[in-house]
ZALUM-707791 format. One record per residue (C-alpha): chain; x, y, z; residue number from 0. Coordinates in steps of 0.001 Angstrom, whole numbers, plus 500000, padded with zeros to 6 digits. Example, Ala and Ser with C-alpha at 12.3 -4.5 7.8 and 13.67 -1.06 7.14 Angstrom:
# ZALUM-707791
<chain=A; c1=512300; c2=495500; c3=507800; n=0>
<chain=A; c1=513670; c2=498940; c3=507140; n=1>
***
This chain:
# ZALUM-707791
<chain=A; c1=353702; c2=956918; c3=167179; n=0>
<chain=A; c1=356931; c2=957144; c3=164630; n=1>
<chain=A; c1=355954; c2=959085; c3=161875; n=2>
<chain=A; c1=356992; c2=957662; c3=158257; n=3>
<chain=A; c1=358608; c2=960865; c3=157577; n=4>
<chain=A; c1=360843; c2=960111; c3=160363; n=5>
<chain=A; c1=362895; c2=957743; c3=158692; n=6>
<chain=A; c1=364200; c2=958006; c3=155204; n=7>
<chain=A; c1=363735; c2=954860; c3=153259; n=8>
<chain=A; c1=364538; c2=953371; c3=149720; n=9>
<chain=A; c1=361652; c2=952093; c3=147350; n=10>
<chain=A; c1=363343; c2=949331; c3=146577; n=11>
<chain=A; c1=364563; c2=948688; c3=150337; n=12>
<chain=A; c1=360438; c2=948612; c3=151183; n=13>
<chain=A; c1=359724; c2=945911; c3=148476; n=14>
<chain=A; c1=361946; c2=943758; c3=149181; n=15>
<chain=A; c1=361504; c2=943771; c3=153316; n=16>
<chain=A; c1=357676; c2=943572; c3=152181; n=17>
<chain=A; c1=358852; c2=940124; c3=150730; n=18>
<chain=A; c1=360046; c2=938881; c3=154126; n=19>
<chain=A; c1=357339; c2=936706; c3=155201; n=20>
<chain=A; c1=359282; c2=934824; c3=157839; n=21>
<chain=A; c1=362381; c2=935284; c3=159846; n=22>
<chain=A; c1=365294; c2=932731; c3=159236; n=23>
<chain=A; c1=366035; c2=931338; c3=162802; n=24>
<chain=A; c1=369717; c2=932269; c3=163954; n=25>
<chain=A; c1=369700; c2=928944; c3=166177; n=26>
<chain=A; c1=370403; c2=925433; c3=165368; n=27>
<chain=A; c1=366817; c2=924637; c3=163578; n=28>
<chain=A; c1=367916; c2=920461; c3=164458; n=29>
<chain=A; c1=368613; c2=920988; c3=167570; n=30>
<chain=A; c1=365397; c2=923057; c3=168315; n=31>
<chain=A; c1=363196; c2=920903; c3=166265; n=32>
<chain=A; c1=364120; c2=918015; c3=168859; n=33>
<chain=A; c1=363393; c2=920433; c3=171863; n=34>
<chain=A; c1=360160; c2=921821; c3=170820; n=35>
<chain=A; c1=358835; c2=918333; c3=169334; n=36>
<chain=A; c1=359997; c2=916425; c3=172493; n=37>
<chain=A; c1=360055; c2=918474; c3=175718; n=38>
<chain=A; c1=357564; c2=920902; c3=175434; n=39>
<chain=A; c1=354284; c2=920125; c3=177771; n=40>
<chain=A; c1=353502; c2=923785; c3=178640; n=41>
<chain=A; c1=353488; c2=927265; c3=177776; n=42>
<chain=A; c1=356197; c2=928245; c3=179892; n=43>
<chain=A; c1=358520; c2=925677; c3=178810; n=44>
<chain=A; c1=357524; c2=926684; c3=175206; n=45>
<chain=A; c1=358318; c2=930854; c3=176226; n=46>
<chain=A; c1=361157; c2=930005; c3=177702; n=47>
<chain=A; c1=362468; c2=928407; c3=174336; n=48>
<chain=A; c1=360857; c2=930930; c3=171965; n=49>
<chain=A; c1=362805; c2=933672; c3=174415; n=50>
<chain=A; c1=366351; c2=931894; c3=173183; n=51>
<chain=A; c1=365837; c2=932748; c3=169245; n=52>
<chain=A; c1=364684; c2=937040; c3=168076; n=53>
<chain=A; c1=363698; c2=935647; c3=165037; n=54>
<chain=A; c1=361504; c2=932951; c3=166535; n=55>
<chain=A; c1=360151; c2=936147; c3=168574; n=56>
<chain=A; c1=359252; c2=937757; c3=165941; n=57>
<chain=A; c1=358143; c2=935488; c3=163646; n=58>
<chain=A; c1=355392; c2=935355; c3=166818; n=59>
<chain=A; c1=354876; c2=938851; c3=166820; n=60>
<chain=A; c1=354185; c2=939217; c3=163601; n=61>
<chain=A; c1=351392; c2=936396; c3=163781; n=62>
<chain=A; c1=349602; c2=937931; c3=166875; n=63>
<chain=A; c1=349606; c2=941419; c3=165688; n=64>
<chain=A; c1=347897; c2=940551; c3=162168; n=65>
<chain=A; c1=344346; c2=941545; c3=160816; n=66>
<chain=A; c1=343298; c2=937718; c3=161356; n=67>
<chain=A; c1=342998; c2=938509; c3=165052; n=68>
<chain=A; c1=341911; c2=942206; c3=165253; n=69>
<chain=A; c1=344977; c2=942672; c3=167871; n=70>
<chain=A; c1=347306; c2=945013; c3=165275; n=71>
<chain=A; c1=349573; c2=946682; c3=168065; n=72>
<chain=A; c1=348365; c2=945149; c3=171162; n=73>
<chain=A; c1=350347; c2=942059; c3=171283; n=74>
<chain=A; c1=353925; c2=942612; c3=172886; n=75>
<chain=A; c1=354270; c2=939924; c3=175389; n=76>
<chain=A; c1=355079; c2=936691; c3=175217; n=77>
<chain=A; c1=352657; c2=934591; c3=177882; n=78>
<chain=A; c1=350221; c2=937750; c3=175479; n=79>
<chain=A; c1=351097; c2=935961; c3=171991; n=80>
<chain=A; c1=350560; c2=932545; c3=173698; n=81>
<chain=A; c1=347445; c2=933517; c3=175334; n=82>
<chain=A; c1=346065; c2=934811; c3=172208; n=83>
<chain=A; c1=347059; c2=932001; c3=170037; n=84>
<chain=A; c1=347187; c2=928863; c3=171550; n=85>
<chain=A; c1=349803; c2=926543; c3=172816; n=86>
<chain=A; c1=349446; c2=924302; c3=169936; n=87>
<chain=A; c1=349456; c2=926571; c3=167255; n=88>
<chain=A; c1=352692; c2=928239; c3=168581; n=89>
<chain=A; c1=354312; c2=925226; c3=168838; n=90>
<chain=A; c1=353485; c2=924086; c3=165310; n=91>
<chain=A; c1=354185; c2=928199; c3=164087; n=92>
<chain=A; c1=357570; c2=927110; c3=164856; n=93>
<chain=A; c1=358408; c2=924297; c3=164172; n=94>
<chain=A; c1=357443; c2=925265; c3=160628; n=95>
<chain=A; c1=359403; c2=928040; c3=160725; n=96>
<chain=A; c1=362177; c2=925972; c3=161973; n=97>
<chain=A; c1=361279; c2=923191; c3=159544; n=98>
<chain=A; c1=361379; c2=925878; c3=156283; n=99>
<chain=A; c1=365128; c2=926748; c3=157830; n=100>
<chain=A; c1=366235; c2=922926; c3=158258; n=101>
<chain=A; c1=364997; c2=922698; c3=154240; n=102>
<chain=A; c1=366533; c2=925764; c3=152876; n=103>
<chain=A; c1=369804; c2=925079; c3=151021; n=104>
<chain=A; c1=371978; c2=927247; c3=153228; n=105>
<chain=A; c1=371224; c2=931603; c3=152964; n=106>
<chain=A; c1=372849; c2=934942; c3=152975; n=107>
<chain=A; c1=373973; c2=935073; c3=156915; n=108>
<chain=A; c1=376903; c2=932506; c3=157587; n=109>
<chain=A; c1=377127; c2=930909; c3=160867; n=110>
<chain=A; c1=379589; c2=933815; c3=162262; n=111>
<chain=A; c1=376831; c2=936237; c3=162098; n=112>
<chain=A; c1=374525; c2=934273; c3=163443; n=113>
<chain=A; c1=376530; c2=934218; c3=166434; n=114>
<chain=A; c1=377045; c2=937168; c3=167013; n=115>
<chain=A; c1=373487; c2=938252; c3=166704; n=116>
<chain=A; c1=371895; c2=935623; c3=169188; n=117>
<chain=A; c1=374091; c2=936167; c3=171450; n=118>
<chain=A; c1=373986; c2=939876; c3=171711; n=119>
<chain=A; c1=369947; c2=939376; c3=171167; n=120>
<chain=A; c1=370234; c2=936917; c3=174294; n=121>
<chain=A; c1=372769; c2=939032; c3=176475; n=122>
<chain=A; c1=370319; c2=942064; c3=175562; n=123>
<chain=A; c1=366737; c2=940328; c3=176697; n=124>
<chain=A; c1=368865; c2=939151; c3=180166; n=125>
<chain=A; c1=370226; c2=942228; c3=181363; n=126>
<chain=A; c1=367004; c2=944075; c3=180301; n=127>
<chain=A; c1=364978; c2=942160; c3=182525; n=128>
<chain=A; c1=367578; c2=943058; c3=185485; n=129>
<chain=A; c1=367221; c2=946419; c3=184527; n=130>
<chain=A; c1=363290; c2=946610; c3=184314; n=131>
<chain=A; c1=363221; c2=944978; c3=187256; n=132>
<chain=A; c1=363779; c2=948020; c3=188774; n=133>
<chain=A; c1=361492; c2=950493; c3=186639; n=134>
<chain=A; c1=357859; c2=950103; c3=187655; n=135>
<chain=A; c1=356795; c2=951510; c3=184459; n=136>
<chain=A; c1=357245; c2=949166; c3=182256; n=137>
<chain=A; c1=356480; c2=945392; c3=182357; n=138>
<chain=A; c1=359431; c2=943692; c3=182764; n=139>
<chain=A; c1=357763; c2=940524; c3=179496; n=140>
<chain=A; c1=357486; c2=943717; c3=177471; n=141>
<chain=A; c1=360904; c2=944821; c3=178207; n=142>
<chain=A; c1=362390; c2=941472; c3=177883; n=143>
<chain=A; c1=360662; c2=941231; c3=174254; n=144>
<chain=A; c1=361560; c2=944605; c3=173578; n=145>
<chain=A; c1=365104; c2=943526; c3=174005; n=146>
<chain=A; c1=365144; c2=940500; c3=172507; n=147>
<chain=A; c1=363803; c2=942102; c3=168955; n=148>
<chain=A; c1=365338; c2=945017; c3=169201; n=149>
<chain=A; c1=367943; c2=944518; c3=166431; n=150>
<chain=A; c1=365806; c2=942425; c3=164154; n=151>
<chain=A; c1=366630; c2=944989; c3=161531; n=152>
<chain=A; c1=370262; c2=942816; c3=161237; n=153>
<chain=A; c1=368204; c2=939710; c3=160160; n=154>
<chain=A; c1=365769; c2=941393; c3=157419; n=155>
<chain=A; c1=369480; c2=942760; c3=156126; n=156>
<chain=A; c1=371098; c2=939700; c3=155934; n=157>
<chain=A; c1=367986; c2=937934; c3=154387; n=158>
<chain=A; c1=367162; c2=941276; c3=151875; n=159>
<chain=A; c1=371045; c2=942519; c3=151009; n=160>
<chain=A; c1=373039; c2=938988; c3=151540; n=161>
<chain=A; c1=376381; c2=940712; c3=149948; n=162>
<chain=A; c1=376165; c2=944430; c3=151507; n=163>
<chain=A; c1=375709; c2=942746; c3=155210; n=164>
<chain=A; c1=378432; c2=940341; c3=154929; n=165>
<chain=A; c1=380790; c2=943331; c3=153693; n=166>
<chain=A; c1=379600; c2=945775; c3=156445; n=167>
<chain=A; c1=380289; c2=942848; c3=159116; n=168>
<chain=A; c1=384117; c2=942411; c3=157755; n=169>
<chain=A; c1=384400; c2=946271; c3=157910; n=170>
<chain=A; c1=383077; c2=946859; c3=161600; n=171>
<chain=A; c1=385595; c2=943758; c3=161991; n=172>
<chain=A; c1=388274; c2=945325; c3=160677; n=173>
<chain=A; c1=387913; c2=948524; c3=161847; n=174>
<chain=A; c1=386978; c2=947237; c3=165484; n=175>
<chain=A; c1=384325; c2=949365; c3=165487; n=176>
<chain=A; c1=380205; c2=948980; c3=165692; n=177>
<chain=A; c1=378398; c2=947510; c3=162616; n=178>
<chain=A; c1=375764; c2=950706; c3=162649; n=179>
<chain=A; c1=378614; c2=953040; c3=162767; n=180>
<chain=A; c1=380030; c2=951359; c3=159180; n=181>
<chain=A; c1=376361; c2=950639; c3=158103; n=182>
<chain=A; c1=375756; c2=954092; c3=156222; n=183>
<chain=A; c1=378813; c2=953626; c3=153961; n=184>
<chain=A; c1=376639; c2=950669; c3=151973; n=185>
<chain=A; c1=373114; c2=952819; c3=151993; n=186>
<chain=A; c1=371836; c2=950703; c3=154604; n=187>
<chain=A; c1=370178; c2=950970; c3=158176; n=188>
<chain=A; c1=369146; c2=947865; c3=160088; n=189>
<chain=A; c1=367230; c2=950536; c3=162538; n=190>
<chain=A; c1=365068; c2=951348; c3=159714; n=191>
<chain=A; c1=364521; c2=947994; c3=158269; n=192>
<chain=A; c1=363713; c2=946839; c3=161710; n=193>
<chain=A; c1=361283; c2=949728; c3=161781; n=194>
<chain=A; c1=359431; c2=949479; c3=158496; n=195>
<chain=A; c1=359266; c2=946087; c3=159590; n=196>
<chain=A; c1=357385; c2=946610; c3=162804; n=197>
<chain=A; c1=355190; c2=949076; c3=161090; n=198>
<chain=A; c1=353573; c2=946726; c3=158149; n=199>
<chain=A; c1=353136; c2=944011; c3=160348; n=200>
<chain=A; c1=351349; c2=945500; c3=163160; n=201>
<chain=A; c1=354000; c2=945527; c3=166313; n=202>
<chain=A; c1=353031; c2=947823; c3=168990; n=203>
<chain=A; c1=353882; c2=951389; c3=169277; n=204>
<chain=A; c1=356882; c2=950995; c3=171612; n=205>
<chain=A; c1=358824; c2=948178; c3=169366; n=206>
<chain=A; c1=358639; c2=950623; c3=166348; n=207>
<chain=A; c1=360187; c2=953159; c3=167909; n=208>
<chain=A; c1=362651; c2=951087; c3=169814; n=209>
<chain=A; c1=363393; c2=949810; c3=166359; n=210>
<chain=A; c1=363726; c2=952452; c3=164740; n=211>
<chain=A; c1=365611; c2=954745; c3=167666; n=212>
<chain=A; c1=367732; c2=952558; c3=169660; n=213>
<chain=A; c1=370689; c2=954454; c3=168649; n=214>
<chain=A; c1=368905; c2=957931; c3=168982; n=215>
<chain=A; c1=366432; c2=957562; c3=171437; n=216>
<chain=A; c1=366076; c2=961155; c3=172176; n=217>
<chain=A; c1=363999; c2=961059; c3=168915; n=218>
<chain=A; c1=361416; c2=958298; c3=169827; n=219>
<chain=A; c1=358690; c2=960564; c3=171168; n=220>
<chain=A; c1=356480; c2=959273; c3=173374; n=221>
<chain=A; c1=358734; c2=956134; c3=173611; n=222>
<chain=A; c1=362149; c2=958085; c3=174865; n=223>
<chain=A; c1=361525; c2=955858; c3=178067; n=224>
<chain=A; c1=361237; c2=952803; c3=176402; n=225>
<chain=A; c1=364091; c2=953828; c3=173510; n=226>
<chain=A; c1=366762; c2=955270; c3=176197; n=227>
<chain=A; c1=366851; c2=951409; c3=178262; n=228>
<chain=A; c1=367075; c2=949589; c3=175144; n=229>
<chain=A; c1=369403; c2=951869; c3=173941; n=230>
<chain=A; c1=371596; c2=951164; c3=177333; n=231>
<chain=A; c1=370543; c2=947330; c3=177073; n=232>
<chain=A; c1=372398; c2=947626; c3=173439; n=233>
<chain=A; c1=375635; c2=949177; c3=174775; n=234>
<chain=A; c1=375956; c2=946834; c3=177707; n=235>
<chain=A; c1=375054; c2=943942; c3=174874; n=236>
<chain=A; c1=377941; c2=945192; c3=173239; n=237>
<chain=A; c1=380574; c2=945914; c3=175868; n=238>
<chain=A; c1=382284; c2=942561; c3=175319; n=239>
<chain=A; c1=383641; c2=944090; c3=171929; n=240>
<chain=A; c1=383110; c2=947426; c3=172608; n=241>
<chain=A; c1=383518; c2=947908; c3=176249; n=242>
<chain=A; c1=384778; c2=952145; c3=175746; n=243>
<chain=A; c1=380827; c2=953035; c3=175009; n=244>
<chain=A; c1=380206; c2=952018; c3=178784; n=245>
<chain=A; c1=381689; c2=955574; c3=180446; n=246>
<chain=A; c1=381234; c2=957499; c3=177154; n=247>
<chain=A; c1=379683; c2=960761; c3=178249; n=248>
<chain=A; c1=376263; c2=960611; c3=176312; n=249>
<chain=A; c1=375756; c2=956617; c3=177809; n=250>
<chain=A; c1=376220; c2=958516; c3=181524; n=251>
<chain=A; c1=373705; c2=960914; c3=180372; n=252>
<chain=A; c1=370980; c2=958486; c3=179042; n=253>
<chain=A; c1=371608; c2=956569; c3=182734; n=254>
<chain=A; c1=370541; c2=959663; c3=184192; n=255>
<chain=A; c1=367243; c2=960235; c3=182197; n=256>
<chain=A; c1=366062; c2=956794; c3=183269; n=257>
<chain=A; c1=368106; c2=957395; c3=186838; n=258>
<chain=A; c1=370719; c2=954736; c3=187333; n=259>
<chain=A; c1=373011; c2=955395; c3=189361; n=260>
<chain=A; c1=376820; c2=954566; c3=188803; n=261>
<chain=A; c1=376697; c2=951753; c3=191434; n=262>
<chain=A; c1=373150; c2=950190; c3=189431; n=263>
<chain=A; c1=375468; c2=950647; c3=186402; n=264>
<chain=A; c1=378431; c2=949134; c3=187596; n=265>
<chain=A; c1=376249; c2=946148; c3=188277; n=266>
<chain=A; c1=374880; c2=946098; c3=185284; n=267>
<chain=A; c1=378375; c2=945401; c3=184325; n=268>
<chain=A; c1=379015; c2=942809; c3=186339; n=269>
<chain=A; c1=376271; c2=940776; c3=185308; n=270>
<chain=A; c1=377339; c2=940978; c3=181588; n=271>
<chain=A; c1=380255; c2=938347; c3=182605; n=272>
<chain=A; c1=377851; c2=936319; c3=183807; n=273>
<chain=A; c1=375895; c2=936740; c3=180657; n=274>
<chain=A; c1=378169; c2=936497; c3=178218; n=275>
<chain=A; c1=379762; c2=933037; c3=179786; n=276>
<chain=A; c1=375747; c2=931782; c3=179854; n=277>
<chain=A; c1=375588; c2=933159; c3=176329; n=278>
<chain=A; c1=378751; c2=931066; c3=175176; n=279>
<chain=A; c1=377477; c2=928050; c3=176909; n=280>
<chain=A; c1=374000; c2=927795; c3=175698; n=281>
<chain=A; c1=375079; c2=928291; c3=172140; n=282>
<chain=A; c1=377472; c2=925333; c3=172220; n=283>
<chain=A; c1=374153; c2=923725; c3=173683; n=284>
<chain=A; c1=371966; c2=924689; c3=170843; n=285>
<chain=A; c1=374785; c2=923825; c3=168078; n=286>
***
């Protein structure tokens, strides 16, 4: 468990993620209104969709894990969320989450952002189930979730502190250097919004900690496991921009607590070109 002492948060940070009630899709909302309305017969064709968009995801999450169902922190699957609640009232969770996003008159997180964080949330979920593939202890649906909501903290920030994200994006930008490296210059932490997050709505153990210690994961606790591949799954998301993290000496180290080898990671980096090129295609697809 993450203690609440663990991560220092703002008053007025906590009221207004507490206001979040649902998670903008980063996705064309048209284009996936059409998909899910028309093309969906089953629940794999509906987890394969809901597996494109975090925010979908978690929007899911957040619905499975609540009082109504007595499951807080159970849920962390995606065949588990569709088990629990139904086909049918997934598919009309989001289209009405897609729906209040197709109505809204535009929001804080232009399309460029967007972009970027689907498509390192995609890259992230596919090369995390290559990796858990090879890790009997963990699942490799919970990994794949684990990965694909991972960074959700971005989306509360650009929804909660519209100005502050767009500013810390054109700094990373400028600087060519990681968003969560520039983040603490504006006060902010998507790792602990995506924590506090996780924490009030009932997410298992393992996504608040991966939430809040994906950068750190030698501070998760009980969840280093769990925190350490994410944490890899991040840097290999990431390698397209920031491609010197790969052989940095503490990302070598973290391969050998989980024990990949430098010819499993070398793979690992092979596949991201594969990725990314799926990643570009599928959002010219969706858009």
């Amino acid at each position: 468990m993450v203690p609440m002492s663990a991560i220092a948060f703002d008053k007025e940070m906590y009221n207004r993620v507490l206001q979040v009630k649902v998670l903008p899709p980063l996705v064309n909302s048209r284009r996936m209104l059409e998909i899910i309305h028309a093309q969906i017969d089953t629940a794999e064709e509906l987890e394969s969709i809901i597996g494109y968009d975090c925010s979908l995801a978690a929007n899911l999450l957040m619905n499975a894990n609540s009082s109504c169902y007595g499951r807080r922190g159970k849920v962390g699957t995606l065949p588990g969320v569709i088990g629990l609640l139904g086909l049918d009232k997934v598919r009309w969770m989001c289209l009405f989450n897609l729906m209040l996003d197709k109505a809204a008159s535009g929001g804080p997180m232009g399309e460029a952002f967007r972009e970027v964080i689907w498509k390192r949330s995609f890259a992230a979920s596919k090369i995390a189930v290559e990796m858990a593939g090879k890790r009997p202890w963990i699942k490799v649906e919970e990994a794949f979730l684990l990965a694909l909501v991972y960074d959700i903290g971005w989306v509360i920030m650009a929804e909660c502190f519209g100005e502050q994200f767009e500013a810390l994006f054109q700094t990373a930008a400028r600087m060519k250097t990681p968003p969560w490296w520039v983040e603490v210059r504006y006060g902010l932490s998507h790792a602990e919004m995506g924590w506090y997050l996780a924490s009030q709505r009932g997410f298992p153990e393992a996504f608040k900690a991966v939430a809040a210690f994906h950068h750190a994961p030698e501070k998760s606790g009980a969840y280093e496991a769990e925190a350490t591949l994410i944490c890899l799954v991040d840097t290999l998301a990431q390698s397209r921009e920031h491609p010197e993290a790969l052989d940095e000496k503490l990302t070598r180290s973290r391969c050998g607590r989980l024990f990949i080898s430098e010819e499993e990671w070398g793979g690992y980096h092979k596949s991201m070109e594969r990725i990314w090129s799926e990643a570009d295609q599928l959002w010219k697809l969706l858009h």
